[in-house]
C-alpha positions in Angstrom: -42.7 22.7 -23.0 -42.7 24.4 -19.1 -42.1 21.0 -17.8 -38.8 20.6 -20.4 -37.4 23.7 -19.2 -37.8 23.4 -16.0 -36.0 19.9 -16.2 -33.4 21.6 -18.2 -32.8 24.2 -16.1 -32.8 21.9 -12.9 -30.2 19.8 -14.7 -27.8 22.8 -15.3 -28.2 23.9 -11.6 -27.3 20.5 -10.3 -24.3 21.1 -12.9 -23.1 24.2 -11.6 -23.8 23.1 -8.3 -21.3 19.7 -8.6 -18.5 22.5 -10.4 -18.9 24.7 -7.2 -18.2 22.1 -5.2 -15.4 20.0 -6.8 -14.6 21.8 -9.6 -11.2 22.9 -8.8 -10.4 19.2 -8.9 -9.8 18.8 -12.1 -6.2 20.2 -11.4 -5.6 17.1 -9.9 -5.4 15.3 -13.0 -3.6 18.1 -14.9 -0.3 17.9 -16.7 1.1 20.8 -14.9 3.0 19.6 -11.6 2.5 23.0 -10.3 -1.4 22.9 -11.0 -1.5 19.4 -9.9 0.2 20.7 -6.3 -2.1 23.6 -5.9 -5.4 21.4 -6.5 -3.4 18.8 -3.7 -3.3 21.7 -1.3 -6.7 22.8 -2.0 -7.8 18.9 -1.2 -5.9 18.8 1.9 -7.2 21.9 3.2 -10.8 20.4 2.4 -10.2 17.7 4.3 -9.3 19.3 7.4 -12.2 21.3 7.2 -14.4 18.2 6.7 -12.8 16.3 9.9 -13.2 19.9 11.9 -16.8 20.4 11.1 -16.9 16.3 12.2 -15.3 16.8 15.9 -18.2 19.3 16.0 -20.7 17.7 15.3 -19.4 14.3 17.6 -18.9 17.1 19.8 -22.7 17.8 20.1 -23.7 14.3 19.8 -22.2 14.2 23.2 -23.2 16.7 24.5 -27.2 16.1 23.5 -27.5 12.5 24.2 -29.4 13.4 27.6 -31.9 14.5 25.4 -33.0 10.8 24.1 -32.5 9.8 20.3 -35.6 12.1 19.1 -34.6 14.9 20.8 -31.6 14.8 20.2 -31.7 14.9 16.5 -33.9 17.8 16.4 -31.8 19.9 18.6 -31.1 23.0 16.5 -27.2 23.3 17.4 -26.6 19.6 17.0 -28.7 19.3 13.2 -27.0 22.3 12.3 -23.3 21.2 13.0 -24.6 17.8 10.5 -25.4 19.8 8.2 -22.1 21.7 8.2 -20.0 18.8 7.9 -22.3 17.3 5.0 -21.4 20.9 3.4 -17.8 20.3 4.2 -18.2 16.6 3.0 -19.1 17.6 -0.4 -16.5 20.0 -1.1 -13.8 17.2 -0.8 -12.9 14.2 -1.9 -13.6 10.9 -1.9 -16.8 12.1 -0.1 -18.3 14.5 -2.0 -18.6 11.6 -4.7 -21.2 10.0 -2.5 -24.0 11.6 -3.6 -26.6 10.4 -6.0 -26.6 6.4 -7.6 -26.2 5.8 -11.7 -23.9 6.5 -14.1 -24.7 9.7 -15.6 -25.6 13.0 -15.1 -24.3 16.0 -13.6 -21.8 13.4 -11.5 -20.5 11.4 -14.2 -17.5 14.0 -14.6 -15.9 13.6 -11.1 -16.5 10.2 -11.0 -14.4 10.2 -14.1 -12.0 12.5 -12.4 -11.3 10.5 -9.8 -10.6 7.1 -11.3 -8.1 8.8 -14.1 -6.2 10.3 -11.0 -6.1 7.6 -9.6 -5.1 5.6 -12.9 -2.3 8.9 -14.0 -1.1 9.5 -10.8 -1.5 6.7 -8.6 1.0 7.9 -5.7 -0.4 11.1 -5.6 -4.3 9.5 -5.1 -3.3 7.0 -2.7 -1.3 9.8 -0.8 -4.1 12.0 -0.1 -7.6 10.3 -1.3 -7.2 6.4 -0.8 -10.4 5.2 -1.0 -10.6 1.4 -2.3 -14.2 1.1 -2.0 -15.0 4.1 -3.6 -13.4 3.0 -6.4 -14.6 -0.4 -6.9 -17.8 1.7 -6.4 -17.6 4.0 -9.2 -15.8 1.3 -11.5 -18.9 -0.5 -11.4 -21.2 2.1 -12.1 -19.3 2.9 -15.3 -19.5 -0.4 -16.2 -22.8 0.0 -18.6 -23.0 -0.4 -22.5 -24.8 3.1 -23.4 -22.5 5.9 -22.9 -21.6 8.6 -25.0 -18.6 8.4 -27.0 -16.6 10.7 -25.2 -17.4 9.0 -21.9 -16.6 5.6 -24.0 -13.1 7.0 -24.6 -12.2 8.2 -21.8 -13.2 4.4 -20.2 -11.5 3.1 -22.9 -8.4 5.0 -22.2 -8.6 4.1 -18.4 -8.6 0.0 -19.3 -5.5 0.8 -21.4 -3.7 2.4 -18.6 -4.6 0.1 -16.2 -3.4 -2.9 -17.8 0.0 -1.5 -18.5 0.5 -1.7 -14.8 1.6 -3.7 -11.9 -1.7 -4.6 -10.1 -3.6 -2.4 -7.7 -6.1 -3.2 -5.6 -9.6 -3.3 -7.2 -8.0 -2.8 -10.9 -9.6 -6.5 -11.7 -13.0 -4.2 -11.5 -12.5 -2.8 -14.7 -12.9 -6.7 -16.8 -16.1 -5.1 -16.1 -15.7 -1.9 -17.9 -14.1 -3.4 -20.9 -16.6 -5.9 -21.4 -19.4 -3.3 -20.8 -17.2 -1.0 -24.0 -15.8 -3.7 -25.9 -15.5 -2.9 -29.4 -12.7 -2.5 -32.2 -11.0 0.6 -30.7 -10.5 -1.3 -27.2 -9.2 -4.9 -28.3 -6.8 -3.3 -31.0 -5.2 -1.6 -27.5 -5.3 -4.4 -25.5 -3.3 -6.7 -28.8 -1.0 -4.0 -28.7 0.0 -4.1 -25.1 -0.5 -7.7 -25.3 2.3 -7.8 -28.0 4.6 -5.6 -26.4 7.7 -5.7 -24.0 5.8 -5.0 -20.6 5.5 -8.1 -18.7 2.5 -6.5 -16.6 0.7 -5.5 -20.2 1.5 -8.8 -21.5 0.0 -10.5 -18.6 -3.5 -7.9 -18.1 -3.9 -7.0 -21.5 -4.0 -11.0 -22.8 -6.0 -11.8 -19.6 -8.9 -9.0 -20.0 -8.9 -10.0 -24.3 -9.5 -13.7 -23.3 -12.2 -12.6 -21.1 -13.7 -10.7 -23.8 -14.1 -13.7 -26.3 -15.8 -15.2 -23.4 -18.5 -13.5 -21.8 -20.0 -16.5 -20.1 -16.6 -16.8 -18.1 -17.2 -15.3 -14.7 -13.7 -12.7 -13.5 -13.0 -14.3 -10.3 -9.7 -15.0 -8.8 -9.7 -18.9 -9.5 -10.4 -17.6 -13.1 -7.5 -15.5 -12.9 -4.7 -17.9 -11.2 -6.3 -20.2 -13.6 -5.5 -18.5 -17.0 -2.2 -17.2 -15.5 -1.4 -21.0 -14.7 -2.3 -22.1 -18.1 -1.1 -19.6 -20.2 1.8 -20.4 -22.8 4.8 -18.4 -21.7 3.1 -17.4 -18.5 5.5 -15.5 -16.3 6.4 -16.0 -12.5 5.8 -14.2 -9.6 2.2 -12.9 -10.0 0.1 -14.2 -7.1 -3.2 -12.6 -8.4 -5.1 -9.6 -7.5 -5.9 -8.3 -3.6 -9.4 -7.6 -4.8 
């Protein structure tokens, strides 16, 4: 019973910890342009703080090198300004998402975060927080079977956005995610966009739904120009995905 608690309480720490450091970004992703603005400005002043504390700390680097590469590290002034800019690190973002591996746990909201901002309001994301990697990254760490059903929705929600949309870079990533929630809820979306007006949605959502009913088929880009090649009533001008 001590050792539950104690993991209990360790876990809500860590939580309170990850909402005092990115908490304020879920404004980012809010309906409110004004809130959406004011978490922007809070990112952008994060930022700046993050690249400061980083011309300090290459500063030092400089500075110490006489020292030799043990020394140098262990100089107080120079450990100290890493540590700062860690600190700063973490309080923004893309880079205070690169802490910890998995897809759960105190993390899995901000990882969340940042791939629905980046789904809702991709001009705004790519603005002030491109970061292709980082979401291929967290796209494939989503992409497991077992998650709860309100992180299942909000995936599910995600693939349906996606599709409805002219390609961006790394959006073939989330074949993964659908497959990895694939279930009633998610192909009745994808027939509906499939079915509808939006050549993008017709295209995607048929793509991703053929994939689907074949799990052995591997989501490469030869698959891709493949099925696009092949497909009855295919439409022109779609070259296939950057990534």
């Amino acid at each position: 019973m001590t050792n539950g608690a104690a993991g209990a309480g360790s876990g809500s720490d860590e939580a309170d910890a990850w909402r005092a450091r990115l908490g304020w970004a879920f404004g980012l992703i809010a309906d409110d342009p004004a809130e959406r603005q004011a978490a922007l400005a809070h990112l952008d002043g994060a930022r700046r703080n993050a690249w400061a504390a980083l011309d300090r700390s290459n500063e030092l680097w400089h500075l110490t090198r006489p020292l030799g590469p043990e020394e140098q590290y262990q100089e107080p002034a120079f450990k100290r300004a890493r540590e700062v800019y860690a600190d700063m690190c973490s309080h923004s973002l893309p880079e205070g998402l690169w802490v910890g591996e998995g897809a759960r746990g105190p993390s899995l909201p901000y990882a969340l975060l940042f791939l629905e901002w980046e789904a809702r309001f991709p001009r705004e994301w790519t603005e002030h927080a491109k970061a292709w990697g980082t979401k291929q990254s967290l796209i494939r760490r989503m992409a497991v079977a077992d998650h709860d059903q309100p992180t299942r929705a909000k995936l599910i929600d995600l693939v349906e956005i996606v599709v409805q949309r002219a390609y961006r870079c790394k959006d073939r990533e989330y074949v993964r995610v659908a497959r990895a929630v694939d279930g009633e809820d998610l192909r009745h979306r994808l027939g509906t966009a499939a079915a509808s007006d939006n050549p993008w949605a017709r295209l995607h959502a048929g793509y991703v739904l053929w994939l689907l009913d074949r799990p052995e088929v591997p989501n490469t880009r030869h698959v891709w120009r493949t099925w696009v090649a092949e497909a009855s009533g295919r439409q022109r001008g779609f070259s296939g995905p950057c990534g």
